[in-house]
C-alpha positions in Angstrom: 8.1 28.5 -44.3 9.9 27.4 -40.9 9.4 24.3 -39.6 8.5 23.6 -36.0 11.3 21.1 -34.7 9.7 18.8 -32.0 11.0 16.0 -29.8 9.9 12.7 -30.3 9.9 11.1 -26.6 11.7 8.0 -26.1 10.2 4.7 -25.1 11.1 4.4 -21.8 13.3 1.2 -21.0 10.7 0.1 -18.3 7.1 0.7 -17.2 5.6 1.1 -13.8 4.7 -1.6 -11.4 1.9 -2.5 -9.0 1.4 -3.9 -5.8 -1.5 -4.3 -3.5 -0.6 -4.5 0.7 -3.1 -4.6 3.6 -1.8 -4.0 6.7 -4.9 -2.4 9.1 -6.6 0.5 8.1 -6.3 1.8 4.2 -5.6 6.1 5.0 -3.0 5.0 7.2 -1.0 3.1 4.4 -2.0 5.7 1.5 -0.6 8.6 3.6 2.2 7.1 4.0 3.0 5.6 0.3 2.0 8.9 -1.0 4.8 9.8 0.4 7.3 7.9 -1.1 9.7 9.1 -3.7 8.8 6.8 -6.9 5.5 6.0 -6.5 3.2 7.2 -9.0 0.0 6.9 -7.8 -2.0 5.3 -4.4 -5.3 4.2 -4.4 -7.5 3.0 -1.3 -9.7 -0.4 -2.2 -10.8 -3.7 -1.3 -9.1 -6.7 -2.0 -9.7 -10.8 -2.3 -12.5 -11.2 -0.9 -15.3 -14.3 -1.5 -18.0 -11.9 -3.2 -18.2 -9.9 -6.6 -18.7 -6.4 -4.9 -17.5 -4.6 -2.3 -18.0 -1.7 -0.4 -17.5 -0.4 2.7 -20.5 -1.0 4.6 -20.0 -4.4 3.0 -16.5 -4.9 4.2 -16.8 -3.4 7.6 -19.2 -6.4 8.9 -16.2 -8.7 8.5 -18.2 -11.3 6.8 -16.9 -10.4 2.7 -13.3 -11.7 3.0 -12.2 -8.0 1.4 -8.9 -6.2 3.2 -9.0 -2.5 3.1 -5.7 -2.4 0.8 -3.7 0.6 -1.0 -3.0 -0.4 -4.8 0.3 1.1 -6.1 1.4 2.0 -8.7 4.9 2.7 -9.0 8.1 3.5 -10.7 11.2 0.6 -10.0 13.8 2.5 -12.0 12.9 4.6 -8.9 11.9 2.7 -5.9 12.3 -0.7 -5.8 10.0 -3.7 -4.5 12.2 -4.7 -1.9 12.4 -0.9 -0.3 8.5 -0.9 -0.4 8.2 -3.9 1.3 11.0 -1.9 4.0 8.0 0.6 4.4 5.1 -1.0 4.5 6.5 -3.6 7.0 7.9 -0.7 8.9 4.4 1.5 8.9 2.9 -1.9 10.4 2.8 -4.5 12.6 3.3 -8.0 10.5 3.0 -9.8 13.5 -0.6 -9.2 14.1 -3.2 -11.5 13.4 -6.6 -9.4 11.5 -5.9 -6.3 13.1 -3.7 -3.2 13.8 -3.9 -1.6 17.1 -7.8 -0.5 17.8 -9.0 -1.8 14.0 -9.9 -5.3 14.1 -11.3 -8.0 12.1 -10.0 -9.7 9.3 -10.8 -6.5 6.8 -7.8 -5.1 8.5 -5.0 -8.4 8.3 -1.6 -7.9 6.9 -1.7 -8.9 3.2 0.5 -8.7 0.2 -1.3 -8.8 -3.0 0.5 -9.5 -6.1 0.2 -8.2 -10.1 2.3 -11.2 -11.3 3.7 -14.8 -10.6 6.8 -13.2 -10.8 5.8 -10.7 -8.0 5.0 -13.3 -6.0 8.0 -14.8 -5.9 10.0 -12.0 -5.2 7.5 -11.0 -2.2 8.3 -14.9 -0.7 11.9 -14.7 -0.9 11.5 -10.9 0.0 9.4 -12.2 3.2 11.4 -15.3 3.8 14.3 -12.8 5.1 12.0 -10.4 6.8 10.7 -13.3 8.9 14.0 -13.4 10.4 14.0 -10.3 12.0 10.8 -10.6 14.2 10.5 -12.5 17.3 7.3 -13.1 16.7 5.9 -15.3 13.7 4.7 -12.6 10.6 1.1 -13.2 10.0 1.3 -11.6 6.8 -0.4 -13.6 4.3 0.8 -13.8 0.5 -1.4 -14.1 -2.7 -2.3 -12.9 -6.7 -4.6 -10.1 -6.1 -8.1 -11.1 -6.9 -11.1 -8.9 -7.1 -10.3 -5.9 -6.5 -12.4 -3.0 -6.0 -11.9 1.0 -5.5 -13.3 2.5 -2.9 -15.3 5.0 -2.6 -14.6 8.3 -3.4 -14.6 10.1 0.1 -11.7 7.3 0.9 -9.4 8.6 -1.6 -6.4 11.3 0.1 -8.1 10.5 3.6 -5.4 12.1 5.7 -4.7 14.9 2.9 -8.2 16.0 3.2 -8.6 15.7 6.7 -5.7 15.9 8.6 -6.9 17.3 12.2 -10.3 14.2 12.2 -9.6 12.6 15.0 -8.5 9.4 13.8 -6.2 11.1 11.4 -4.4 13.0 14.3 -4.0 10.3 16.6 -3.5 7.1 14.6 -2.5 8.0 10.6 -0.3 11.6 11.4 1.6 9.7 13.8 2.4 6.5 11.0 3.4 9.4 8.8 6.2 10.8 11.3 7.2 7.5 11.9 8.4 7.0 7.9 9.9 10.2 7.3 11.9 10.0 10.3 13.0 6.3 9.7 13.2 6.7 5.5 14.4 10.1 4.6 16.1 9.4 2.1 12.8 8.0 0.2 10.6 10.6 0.8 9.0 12.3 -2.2 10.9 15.9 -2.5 8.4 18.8 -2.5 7.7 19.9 -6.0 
């Protein structure tokens, strides 16, 4: 009787990472990181805020503490910290205080929320160079992430689902341009 030879997969030398960033309006930032070349997944949510739940309604009033955030998980043998940080300070503005452009409040600050101690470091040196670069002072604030929360479902692929809405066309569509013209070479190649 023949045997059926089959490969064992190796254990890969790494796992994937996550990081958490606010920076105004959460389909905005998920159409963009789904985007990226190494990123393995996006998810819109709601981030450190004061109260145990969160939800849209909730968060919209202001009043929670929550930041409409992206969570993402992704791949550094691939795409590294540092060149997400490149993006997402490049897809906003850091510079604003609890808002980006029309969306204000404090749901929609600029925010980097991290998985580790570690993480955190790396975002404050990261950030300590960045802040070089703007004449302006960065507003971004810095922190572990704490209580997060999905969001709801019809949140999740936003722009991929409803590219021609209005604000999709007008605010996110554009944000999208913006990174594949200024980061080719880390957009995601079409499968």
């Amino acid at each position: 009787m023949e045997t059926m030879h089959r490969e064992v997969p190796h254990a890969t030398e790494h796992a994937n990472a996550t990081i958490t960033l606010a920076g105004g309006c959460f389909w905005c930032l998920e159409a963009v990181f789904r985007e990226v070349r190494g990123v393995v997944d996006v998810e819109c949510g709601y981030s450190n805020g004061t109260q145990e739940q969160a939800s849209y309604d909730a968060v919209c009033t202001g009043q929670t503490g929550y930041a409409e955030v992206v969570r993402i998980e992704f791949d550094p043998a691939m795409v590294s910290l540092q060149q997400l940080l490149d993006i997402f300070f490049a897809s906003h503005d850091p510079t604003s205080l609890n808002g980006q452009g029309a969306d204000i409040g404090t749901q929609y600050r600029s925010a980097i929320f991290c998985s580790s101690d570690a993480q955190q470091r790396q975002v404050m040196q990261w950030l300590d160079e960045a802040r070089r670069h703007y004449a302006h002072p960065v507003r971004t604030e810095v922190a572990r992430c704490e209580r997060y929360h999905r969001a709801e479902e019809y949140h999740q692929r936003y722009f991929e689902n409803h590219p021609y809405q209005g604000y999709c066309a007008v605010v996110v569509a554009p944000k999208v341009d913006a990174f594949r013209q200024a980061f080719p070479e880390w957009q995601r190649t079409a499968s």
